[in-house]
RODO-2510 file (C-alpha; in nm, 4 decimals, decimal comma):
residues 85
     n   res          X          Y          Z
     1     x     0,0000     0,0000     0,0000
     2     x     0,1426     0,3393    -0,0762
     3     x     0,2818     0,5866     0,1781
     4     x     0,1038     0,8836     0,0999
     5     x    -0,2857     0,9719     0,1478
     6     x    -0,2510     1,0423    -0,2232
     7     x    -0,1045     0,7105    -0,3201
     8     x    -0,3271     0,5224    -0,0732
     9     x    -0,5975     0,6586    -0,2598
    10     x    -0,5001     0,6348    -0,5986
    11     x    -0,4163     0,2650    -0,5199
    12     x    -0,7627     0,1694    -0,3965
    13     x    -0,9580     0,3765    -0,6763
    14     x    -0,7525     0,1207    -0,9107
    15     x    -0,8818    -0,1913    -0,6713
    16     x    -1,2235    -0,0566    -0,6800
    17     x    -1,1783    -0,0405    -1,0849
    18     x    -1,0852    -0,4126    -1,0734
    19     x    -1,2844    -0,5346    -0,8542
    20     x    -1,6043    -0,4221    -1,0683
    21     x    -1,4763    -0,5281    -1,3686
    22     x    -1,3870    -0,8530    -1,2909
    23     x    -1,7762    -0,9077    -1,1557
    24     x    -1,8741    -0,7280    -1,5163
    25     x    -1,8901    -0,3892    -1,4050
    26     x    -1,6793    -0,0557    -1,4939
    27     x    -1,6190     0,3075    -1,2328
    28     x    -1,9091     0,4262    -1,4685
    29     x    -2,1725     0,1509    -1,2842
    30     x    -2,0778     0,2643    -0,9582
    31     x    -2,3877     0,4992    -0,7959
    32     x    -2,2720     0,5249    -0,4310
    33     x    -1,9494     0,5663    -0,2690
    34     x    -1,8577     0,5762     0,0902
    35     x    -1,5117     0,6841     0,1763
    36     x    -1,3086     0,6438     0,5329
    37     x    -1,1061     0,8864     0,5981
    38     x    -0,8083     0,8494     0,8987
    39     x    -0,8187     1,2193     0,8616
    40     x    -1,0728     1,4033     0,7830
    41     x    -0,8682     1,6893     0,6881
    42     x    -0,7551     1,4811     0,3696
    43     x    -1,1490     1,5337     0,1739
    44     x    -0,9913     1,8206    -0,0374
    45     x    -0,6991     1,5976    -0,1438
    46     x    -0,9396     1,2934    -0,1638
    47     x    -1,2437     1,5095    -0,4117
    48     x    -0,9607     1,6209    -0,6648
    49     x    -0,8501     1,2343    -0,7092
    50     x    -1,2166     1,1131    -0,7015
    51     x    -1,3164     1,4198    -0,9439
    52     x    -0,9918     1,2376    -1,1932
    53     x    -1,1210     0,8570    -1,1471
    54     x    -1,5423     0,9202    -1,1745
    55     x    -1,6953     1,1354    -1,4626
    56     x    -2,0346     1,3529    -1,3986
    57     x    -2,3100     1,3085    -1,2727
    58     x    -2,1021     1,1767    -0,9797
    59     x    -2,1700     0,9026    -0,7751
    60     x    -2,3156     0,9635    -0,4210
    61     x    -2,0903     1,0312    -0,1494
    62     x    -2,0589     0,9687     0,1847
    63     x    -1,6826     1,0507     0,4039
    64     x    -1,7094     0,9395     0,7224
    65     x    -1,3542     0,9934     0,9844
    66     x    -1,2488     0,6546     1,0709
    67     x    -0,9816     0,5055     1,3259
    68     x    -0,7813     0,2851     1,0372
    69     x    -0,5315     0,0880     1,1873
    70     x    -0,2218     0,2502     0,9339
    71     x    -0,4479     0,2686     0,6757
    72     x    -0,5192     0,6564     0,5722
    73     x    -0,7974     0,5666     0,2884
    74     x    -1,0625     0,3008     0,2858
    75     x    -1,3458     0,3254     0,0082
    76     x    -1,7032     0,1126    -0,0157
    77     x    -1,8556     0,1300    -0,3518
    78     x    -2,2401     0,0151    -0,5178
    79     x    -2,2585    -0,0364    -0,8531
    80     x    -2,5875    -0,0722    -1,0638
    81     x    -2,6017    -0,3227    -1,3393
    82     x    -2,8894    -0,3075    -1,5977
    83     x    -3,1169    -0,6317    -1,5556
    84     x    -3,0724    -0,8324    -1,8685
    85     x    -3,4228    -0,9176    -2,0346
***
């Protein structure tokens, strides 16, 4: 895991990106994001690497300050398929 908020970040926004598309999914399904933050002070630096990885409309967000264990960045995602008819 990277050192930095910023690499922490970047790191699980590319996790999150496999993760969906390995269930069939892409960042563009995603409709809800909550994000833990070890400090809450890092939501500026966290919205300008969100607003690079998600296109508008945006995906609902929820930051919430968390107690991590090391870990400055933690993210939850939902993602919306289409039902196949």
């Amino acid at each position: 895991m990277g050192a930095s908020f910023e690499e922490q970040t970047r790191i699980t926004l590319a996790n999150l990106e496999r993760i969906l598309r390995s269930g069939g999914a892409s960042l563009h399904d995603v409709v809800s994001v909550t994000v833990y933050l070890a400090d809450e002070n890092d939501w500026g630096a966290f919205d300008a690497i969100y607003r690079t990885v998600f296109q508008p409309p945006y995906p609902t967000r929820a930051v919430v300050g968390a107690q991590l264990r090391g870990i400055l960045v933690e993210i939850s995602a939902i993602a919306a398929l289409a039902a196949e008819r």
